[in-house]
PyMOL CGO cylinders between C-alpha atoms (Angstrom):
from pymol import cmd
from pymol.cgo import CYLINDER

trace = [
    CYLINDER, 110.40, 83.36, 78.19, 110.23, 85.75, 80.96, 0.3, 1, 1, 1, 1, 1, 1,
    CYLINDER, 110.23, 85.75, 80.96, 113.72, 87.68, 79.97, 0.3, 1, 1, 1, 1, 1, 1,
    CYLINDER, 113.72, 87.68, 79.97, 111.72, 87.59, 76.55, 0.3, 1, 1, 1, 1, 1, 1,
    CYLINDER, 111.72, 87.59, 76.55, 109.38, 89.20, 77.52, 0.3, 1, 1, 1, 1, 1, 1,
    CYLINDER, 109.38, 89.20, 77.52, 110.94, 92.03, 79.89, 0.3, 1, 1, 1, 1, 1, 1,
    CYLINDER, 110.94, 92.03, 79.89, 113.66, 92.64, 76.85, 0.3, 1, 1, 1, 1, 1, 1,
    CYLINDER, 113.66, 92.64, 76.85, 110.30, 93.08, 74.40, 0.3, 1, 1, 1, 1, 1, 1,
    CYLINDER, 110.30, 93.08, 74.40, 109.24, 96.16, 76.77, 0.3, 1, 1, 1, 1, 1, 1,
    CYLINDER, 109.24, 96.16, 76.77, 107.43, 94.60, 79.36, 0.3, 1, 1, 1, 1, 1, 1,
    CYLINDER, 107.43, 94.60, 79.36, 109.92, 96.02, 82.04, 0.3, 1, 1, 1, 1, 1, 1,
    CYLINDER, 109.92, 96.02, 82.04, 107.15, 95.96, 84.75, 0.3, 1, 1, 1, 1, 1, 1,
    CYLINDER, 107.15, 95.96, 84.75, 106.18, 92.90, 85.74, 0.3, 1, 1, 1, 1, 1, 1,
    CYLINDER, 106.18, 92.90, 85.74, 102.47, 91.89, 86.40, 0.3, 1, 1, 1, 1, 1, 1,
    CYLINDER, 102.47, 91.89, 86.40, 100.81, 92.17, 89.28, 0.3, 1, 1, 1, 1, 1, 1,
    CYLINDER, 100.81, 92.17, 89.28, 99.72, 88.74, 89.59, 0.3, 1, 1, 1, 1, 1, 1,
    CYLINDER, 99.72, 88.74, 89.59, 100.74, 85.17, 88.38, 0.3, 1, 1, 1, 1, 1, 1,
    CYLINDER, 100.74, 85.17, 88.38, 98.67, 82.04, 88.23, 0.3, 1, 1, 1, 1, 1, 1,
    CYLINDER, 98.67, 82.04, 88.23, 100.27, 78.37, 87.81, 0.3, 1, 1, 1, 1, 1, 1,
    CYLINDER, 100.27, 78.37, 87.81, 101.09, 74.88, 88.95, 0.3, 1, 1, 1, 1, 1, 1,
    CYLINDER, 101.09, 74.88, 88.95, 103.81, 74.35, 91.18, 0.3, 1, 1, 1, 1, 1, 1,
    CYLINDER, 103.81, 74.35, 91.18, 106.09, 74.34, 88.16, 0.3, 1, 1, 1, 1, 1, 1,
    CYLINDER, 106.09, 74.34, 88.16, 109.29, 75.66, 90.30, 0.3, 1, 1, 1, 1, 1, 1,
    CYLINDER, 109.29, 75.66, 90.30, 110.88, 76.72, 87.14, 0.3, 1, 1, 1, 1, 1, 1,
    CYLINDER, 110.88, 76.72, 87.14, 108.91, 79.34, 86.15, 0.3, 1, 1, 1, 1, 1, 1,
    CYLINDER, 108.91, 79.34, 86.15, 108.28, 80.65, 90.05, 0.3, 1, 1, 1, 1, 1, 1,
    CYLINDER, 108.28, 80.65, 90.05, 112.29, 80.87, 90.73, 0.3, 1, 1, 1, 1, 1, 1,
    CYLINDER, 112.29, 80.87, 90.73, 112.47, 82.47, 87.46, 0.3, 1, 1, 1, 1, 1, 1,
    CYLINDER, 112.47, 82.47, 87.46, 109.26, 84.63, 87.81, 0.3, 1, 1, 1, 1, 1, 1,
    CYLINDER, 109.26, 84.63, 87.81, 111.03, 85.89, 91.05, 0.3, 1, 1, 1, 1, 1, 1,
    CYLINDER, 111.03, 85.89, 91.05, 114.63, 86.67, 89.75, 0.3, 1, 1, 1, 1, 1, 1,
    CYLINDER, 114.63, 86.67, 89.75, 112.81, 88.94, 86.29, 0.3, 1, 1, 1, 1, 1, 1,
    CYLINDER, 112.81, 88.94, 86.29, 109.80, 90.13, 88.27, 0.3, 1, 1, 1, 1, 1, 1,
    CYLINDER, 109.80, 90.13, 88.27, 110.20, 90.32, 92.16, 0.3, 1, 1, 1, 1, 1, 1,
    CYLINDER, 110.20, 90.32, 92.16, 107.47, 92.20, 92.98, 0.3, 1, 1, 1, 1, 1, 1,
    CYLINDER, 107.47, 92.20, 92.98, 105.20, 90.06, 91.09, 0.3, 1, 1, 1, 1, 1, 1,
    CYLINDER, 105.20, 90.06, 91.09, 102.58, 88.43, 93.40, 0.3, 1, 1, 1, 1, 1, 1,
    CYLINDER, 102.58, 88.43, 93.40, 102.02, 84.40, 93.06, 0.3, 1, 1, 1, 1, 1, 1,
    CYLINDER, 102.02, 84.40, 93.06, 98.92, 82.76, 93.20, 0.3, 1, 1, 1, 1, 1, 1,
    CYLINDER, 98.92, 82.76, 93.20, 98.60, 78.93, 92.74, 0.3, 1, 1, 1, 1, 1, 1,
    CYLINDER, 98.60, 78.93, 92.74, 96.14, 77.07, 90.64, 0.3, 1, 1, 1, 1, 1, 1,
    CYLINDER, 96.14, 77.07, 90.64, 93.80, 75.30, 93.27, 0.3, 1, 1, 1, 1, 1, 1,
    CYLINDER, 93.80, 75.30, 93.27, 92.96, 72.76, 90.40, 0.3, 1, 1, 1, 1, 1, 1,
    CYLINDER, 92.96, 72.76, 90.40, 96.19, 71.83, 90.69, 0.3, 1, 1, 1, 1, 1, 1,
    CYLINDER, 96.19, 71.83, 90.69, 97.21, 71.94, 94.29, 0.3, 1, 1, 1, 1, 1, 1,
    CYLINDER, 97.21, 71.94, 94.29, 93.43, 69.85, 94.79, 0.3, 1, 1, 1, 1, 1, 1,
    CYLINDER, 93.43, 69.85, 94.79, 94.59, 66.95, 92.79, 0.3, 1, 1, 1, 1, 1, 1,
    CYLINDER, 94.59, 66.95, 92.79, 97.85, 66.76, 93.66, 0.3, 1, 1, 1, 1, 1, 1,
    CYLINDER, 97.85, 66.76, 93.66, 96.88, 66.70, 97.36, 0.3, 1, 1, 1, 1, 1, 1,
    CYLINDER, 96.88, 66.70, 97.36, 94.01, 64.35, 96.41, 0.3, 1, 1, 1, 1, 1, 1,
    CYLINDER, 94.01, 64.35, 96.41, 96.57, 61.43, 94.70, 0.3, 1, 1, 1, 1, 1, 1,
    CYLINDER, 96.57, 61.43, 94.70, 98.69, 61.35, 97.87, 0.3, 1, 1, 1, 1, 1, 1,
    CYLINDER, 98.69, 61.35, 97.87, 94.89, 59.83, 99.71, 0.3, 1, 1, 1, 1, 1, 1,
    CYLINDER, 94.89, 59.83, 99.71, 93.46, 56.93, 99.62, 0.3, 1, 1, 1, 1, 1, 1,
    CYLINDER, 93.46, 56.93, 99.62, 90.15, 56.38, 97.14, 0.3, 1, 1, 1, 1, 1, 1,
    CYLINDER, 90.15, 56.38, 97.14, 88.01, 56.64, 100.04, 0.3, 1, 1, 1, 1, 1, 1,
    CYLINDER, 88.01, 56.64, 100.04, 89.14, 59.74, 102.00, 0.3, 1, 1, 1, 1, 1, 1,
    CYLINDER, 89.14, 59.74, 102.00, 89.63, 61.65, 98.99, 0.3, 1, 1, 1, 1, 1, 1,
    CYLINDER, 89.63, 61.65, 98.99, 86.17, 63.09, 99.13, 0.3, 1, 1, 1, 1, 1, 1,
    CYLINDER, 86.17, 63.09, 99.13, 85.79, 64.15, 102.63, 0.3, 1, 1, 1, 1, 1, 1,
    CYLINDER, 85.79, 64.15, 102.63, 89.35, 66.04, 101.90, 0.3, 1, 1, 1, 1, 1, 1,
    CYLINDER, 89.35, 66.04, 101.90, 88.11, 67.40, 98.53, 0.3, 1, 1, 1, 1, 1, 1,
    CYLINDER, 88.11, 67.40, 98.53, 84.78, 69.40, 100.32, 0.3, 1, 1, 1, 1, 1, 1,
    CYLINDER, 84.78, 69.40, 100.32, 87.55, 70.98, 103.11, 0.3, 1, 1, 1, 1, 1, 1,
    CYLINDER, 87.55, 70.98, 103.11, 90.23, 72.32, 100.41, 0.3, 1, 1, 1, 1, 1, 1,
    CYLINDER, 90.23, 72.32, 100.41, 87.02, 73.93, 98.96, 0.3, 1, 1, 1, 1, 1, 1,
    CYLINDER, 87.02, 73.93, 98.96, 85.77, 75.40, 102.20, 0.3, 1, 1, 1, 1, 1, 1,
    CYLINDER, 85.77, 75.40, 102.20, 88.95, 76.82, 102.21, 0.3, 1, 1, 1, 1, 1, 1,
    CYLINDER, 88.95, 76.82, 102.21, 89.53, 78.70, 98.71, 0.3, 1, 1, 1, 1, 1, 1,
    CYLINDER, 89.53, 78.70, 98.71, 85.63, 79.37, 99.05, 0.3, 1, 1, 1, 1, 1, 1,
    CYLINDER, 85.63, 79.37, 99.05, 85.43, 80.99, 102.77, 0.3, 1, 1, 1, 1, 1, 1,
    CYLINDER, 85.43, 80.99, 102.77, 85.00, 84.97, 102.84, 0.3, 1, 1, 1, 1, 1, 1,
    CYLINDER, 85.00, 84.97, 102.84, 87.78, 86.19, 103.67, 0.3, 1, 1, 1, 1, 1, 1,
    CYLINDER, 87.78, 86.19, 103.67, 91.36, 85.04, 104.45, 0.3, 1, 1, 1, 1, 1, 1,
    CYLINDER, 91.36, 85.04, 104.45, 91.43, 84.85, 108.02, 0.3, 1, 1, 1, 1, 1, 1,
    CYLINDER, 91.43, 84.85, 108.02, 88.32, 82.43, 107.46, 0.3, 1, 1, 1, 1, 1, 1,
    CYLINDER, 88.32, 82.43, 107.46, 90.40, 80.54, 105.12, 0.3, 1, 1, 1, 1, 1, 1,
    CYLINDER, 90.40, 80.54, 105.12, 92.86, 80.06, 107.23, 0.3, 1, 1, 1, 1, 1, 1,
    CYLINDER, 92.86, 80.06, 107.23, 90.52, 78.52, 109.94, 0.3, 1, 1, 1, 1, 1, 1,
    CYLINDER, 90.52, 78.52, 109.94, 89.43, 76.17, 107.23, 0.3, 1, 1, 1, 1, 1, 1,
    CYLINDER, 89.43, 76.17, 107.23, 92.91, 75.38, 106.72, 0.3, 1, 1, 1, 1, 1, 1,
    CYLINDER, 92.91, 75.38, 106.72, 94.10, 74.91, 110.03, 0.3, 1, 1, 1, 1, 1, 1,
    CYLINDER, 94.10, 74.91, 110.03, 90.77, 72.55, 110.24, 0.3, 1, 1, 1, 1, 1, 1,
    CYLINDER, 90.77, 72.55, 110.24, 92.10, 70.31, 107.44, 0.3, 1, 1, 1, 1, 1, 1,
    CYLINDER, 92.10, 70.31, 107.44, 95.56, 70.24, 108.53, 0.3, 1, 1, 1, 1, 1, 1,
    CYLINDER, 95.56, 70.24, 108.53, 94.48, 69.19, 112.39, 0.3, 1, 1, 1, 1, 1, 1,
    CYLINDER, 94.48, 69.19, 112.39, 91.52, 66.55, 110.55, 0.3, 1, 1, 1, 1, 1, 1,
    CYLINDER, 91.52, 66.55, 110.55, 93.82, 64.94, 108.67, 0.3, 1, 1, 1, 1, 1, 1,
    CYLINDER, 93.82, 64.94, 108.67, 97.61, 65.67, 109.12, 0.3, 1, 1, 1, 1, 1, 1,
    CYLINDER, 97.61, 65.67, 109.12, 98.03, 62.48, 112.04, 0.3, 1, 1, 1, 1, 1, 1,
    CYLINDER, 98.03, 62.48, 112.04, 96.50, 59.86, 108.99, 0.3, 1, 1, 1, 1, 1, 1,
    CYLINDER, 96.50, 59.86, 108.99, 97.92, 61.85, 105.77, 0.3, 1, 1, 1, 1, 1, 1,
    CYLINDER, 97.92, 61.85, 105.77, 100.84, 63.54, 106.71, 0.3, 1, 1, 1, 1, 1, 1,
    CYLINDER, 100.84, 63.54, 106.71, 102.44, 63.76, 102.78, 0.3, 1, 1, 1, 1, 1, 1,
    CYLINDER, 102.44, 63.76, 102.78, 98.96, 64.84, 101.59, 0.3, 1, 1, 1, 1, 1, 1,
    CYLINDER, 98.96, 64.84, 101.59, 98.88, 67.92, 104.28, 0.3, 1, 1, 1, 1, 1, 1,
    CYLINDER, 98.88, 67.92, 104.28, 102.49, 68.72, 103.98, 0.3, 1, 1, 1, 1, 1, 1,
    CYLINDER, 102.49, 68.72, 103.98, 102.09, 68.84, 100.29, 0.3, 1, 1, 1, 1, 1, 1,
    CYLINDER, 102.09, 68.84, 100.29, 98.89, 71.51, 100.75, 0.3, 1, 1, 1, 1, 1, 1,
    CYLINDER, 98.89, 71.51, 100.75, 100.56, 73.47, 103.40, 0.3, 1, 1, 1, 1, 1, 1,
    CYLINDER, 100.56, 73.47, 103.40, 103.71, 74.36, 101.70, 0.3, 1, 1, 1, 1, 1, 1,
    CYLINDER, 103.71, 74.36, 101.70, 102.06, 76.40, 99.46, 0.3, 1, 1, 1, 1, 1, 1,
    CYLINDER, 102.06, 76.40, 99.46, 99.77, 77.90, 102.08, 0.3, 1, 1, 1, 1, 1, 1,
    CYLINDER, 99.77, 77.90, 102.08, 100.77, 81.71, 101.06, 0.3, 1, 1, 1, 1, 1, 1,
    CYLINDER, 100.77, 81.71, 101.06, 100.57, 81.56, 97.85, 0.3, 1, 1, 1, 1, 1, 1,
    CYLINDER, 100.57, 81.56, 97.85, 97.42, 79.44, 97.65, 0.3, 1, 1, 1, 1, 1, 1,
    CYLINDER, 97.42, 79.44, 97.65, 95.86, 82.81, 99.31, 0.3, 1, 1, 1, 1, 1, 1,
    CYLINDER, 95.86, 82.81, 99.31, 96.94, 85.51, 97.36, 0.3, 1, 1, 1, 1, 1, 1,
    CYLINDER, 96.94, 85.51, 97.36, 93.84, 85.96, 95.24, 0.3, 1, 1, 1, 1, 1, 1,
    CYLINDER, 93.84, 85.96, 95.24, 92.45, 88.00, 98.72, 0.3, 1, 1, 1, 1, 1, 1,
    CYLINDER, 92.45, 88.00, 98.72, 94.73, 90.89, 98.05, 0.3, 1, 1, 1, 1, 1, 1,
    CYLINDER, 94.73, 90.89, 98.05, 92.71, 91.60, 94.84, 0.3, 1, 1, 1, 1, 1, 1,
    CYLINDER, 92.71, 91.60, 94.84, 88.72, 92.47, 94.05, 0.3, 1, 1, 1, 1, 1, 1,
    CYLINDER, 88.72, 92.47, 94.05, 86.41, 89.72, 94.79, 0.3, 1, 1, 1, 1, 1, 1,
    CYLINDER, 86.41, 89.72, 94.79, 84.98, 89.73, 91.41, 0.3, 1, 1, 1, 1, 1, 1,
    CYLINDER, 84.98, 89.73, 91.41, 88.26, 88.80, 89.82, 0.3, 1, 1, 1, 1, 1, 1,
    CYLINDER, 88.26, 88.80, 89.82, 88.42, 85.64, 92.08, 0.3, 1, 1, 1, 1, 1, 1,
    CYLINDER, 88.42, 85.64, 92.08, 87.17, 83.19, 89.91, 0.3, 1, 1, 1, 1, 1, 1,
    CYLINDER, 87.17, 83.19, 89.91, 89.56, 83.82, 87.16, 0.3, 1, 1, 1, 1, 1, 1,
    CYLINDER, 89.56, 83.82, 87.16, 92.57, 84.17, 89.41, 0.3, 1, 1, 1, 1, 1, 1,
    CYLINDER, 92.57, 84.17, 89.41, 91.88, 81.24, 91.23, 0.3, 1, 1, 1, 1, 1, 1,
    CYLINDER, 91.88, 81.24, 91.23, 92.63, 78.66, 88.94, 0.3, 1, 1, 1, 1, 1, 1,
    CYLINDER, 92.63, 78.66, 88.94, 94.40, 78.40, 85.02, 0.3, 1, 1, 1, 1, 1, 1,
    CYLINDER, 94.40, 78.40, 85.02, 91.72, 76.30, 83.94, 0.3, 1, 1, 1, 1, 1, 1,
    CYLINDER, 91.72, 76.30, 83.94, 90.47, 78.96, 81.64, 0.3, 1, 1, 1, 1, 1, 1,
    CYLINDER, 90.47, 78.96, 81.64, 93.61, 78.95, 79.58, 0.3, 1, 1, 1, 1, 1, 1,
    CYLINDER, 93.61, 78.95, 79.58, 94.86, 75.74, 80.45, 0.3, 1, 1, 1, 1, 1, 1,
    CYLINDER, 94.86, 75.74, 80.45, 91.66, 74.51, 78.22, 0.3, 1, 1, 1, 1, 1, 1,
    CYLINDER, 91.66, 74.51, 78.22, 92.07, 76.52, 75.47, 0.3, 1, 1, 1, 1, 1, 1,
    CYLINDER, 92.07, 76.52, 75.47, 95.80, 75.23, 75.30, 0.3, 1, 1, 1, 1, 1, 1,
    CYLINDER, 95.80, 75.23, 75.30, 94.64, 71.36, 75.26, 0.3, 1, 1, 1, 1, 1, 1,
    CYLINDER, 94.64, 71.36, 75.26, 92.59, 71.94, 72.35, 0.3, 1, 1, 1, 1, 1, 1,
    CYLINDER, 92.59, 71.94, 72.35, 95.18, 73.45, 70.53, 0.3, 1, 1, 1, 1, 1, 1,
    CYLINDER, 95.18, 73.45, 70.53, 97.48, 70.45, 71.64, 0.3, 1, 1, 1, 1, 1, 1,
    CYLINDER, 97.48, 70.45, 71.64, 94.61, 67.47, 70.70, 0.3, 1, 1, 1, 1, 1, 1,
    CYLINDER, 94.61, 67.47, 70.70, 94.56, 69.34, 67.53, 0.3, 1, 1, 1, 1, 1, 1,
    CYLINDER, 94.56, 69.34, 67.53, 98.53, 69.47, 66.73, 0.3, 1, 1, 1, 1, 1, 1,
    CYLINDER, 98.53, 69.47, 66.73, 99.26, 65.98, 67.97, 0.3, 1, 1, 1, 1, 1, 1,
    CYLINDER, 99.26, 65.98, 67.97, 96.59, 64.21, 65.70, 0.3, 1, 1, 1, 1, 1, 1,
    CYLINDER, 96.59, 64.21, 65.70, 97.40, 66.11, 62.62, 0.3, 1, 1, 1, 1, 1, 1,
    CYLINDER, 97.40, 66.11, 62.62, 101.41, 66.16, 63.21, 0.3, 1, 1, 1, 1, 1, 1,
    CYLINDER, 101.41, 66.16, 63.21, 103.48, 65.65, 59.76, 0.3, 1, 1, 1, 1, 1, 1,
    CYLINDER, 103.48, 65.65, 59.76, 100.25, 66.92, 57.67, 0.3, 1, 1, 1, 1, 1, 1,
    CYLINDER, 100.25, 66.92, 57.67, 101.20, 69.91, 56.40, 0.3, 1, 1, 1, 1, 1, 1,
    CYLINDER, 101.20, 69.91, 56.40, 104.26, 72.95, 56.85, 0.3, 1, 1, 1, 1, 1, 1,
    CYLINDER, 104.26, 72.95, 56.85, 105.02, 74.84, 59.46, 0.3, 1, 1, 1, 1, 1, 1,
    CYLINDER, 105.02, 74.84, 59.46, 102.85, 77.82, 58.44, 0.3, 1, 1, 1, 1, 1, 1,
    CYLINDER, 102.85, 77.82, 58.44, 99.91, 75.07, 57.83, 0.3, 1, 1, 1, 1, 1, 1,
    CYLINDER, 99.91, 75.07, 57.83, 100.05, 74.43, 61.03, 0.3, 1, 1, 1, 1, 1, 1,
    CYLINDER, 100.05, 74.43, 61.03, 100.59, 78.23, 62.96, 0.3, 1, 1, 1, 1, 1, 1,
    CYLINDER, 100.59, 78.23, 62.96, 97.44, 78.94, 60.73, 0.3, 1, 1, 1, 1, 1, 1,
    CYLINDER, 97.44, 78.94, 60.73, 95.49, 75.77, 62.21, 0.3, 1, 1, 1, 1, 1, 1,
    CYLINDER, 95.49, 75.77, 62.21, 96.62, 76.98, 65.87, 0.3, 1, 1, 1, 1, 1, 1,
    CYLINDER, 96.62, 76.98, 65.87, 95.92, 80.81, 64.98, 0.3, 1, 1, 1, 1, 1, 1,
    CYLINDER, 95.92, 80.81, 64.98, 92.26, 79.55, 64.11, 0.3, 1, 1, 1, 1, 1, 1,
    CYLINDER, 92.26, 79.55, 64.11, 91.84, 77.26, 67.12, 0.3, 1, 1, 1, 1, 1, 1,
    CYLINDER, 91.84, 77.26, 67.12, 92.91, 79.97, 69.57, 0.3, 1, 1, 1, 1, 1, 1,
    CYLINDER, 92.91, 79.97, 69.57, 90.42, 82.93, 67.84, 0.3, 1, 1, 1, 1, 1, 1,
    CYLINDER, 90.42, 82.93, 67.84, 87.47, 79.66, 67.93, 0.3, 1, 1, 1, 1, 1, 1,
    CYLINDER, 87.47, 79.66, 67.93, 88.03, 79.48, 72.31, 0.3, 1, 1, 1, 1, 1, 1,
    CYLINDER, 88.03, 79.48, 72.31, 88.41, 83.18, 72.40, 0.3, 1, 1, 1, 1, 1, 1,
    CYLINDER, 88.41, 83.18, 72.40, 85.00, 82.93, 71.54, 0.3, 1, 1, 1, 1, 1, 1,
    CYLINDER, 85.00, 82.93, 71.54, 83.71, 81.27, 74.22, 0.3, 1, 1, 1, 1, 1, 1,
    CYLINDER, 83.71, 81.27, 74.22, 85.81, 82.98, 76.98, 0.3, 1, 1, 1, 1, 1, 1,
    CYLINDER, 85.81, 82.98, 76.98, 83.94, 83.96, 80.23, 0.3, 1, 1, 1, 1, 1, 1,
    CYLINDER, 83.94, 83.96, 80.23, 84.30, 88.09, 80.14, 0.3, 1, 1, 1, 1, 1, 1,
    CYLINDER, 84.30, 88.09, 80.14, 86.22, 89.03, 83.07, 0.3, 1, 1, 1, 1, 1, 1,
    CYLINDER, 86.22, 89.03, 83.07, 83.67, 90.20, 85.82, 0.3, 1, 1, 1, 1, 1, 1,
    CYLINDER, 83.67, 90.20, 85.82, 83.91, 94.02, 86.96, 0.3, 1, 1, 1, 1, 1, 1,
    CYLINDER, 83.91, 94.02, 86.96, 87.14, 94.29, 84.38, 0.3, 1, 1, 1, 1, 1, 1,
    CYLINDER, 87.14, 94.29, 84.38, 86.74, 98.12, 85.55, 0.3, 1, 1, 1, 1, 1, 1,
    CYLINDER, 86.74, 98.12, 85.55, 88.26, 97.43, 88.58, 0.3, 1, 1, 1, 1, 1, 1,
    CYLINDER, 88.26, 97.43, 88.58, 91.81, 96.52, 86.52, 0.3, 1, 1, 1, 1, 1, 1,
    CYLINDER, 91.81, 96.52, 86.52, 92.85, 99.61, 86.58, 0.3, 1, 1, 1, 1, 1, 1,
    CYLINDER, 92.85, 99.61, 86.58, 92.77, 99.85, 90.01, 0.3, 1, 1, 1, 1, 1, 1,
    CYLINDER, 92.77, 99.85, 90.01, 94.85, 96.64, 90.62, 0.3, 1, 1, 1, 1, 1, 1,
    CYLINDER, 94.85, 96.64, 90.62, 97.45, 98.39, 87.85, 0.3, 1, 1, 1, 1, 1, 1,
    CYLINDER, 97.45, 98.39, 87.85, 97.49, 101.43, 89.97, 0.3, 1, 1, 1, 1, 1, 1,
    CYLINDER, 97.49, 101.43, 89.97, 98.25, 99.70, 92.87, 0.3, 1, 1, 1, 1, 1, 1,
    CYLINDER, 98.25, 99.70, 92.87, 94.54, 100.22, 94.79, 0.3, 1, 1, 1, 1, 1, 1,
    CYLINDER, 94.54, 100.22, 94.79, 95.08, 98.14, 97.67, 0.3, 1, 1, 1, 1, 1, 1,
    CYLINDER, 95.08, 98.14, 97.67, 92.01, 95.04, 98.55, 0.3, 1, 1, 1, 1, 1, 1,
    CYLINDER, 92.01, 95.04, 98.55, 91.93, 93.19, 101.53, 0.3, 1, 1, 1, 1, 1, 1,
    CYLINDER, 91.93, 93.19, 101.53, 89.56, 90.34, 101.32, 0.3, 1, 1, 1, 1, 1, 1,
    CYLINDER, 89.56, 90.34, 101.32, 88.19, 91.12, 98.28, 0.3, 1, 1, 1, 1, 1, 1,
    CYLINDER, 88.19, 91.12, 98.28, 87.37, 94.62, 99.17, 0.3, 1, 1, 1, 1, 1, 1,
    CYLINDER, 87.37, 94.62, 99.17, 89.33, 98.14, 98.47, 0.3, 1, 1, 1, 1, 1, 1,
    CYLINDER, 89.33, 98.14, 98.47, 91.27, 99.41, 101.67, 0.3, 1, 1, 1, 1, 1, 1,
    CYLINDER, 91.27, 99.41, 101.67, 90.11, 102.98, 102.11, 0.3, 1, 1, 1, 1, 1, 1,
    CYLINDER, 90.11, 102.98, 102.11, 93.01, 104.89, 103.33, 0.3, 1, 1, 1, 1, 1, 1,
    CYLINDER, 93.01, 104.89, 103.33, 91.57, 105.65, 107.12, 0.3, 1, 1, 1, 1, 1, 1,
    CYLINDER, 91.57, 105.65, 107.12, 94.20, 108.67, 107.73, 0.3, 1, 1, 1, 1, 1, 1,
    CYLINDER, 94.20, 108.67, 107.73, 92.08, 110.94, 105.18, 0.3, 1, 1, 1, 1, 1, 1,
    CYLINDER, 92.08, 110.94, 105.18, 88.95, 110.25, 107.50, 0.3, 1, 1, 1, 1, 1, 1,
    CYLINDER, 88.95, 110.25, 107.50, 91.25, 111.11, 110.81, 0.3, 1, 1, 1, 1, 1, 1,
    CYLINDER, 91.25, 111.11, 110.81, 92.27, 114.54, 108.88, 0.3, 1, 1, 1, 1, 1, 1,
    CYLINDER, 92.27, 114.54, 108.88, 88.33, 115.39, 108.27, 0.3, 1, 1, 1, 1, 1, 1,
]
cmd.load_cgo(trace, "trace")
């Protein structure tokens, strides 16, 4: 898909990727588009941290992953993350190895604005849109052509588009593309222009 896509004219990669811990895609992602940055669903990383605990410890583990991708900046979210690892590591070692190994990319969403954080955070948004659209194939498989169906999906996907949160401060997109450094959620002023003033 990726090869696809850069033989189509997309010859620069994005700036940013969001998924699961698919390997696949990331070792492919990496070989097309190198300089692409990767960010990792939380949704994902939570539950599959969350089904390597036990029933009962789950929620005290749940509230810490979410101090983490929550906290202010990224040196705060690495505090939070240290605190999980030491709070837990000794009883659940699979459960914090499996959050840890990911630590990086779980974090990248604080090299772009803060307003954009809640989209980049997570696939939820599209993930959702793309369940409908498979509840609606599998229950009305071998009911009409091929075009039936691409017309059925075409109509599904403009329904969700719909109801798609707008993304907040979308302005600030053309700084990402321009390669506008953020730290934290904020832009990096370039300090030498101050030093020459």
């Amino acid at each position: 898909m990726l090869t696809h896509l850069r033989e189509r004219g997309l010859t620069t990669g994005p700036k940013l990727a969001v998924g699961d811990g698919a390997m696949g895609f990331w070792a492919a992602l990496s070989k097309v588009y190198p300089q692409t940055d990767h960010q990792r669903c939380w949704v994902h990383k939570t539950a599959n941290v969350l089904n390597k605990l036990p029933k009962s410890v789950q929620p005290k583990v749940k509230s810490d992953l979410q101090e983490i991708w929550m906290a202010q900046t990224r040196e705060g979210a690495h505090k939070a993350f240290d605190r999980t690892l030491k709070r837990f590591e000794a009883k659940y070692p699979k459960a914090m190895a499996c959050l840890n190994k990911d630590r990086d990319e779980l974090l990248a969403f604080y090299d772009y604005p803060a307003e954009h954080w809640v989209h980049i955070r997570t696939t939820n948004p599209v993930e959702s849109t793309f369940s409908t659209v498979r509840l609606r194939t599998k229950r009305s498989r071998n009911c009409g052509s091929r075009a039936t169906t691409l017309a059925m999906v075409f109509k599904l996907l403009q329904s969700a588009q719909k109801r798609w949160r707008r993304i907040k401060h979308f302005q600030k997109l053309e700084l990402v593309v321009n390669n506008v450094k953020f730290q934290d959620g904020e832009q990096v002023i370039d300090q030498s222009d101050r030093k020459a003033a």
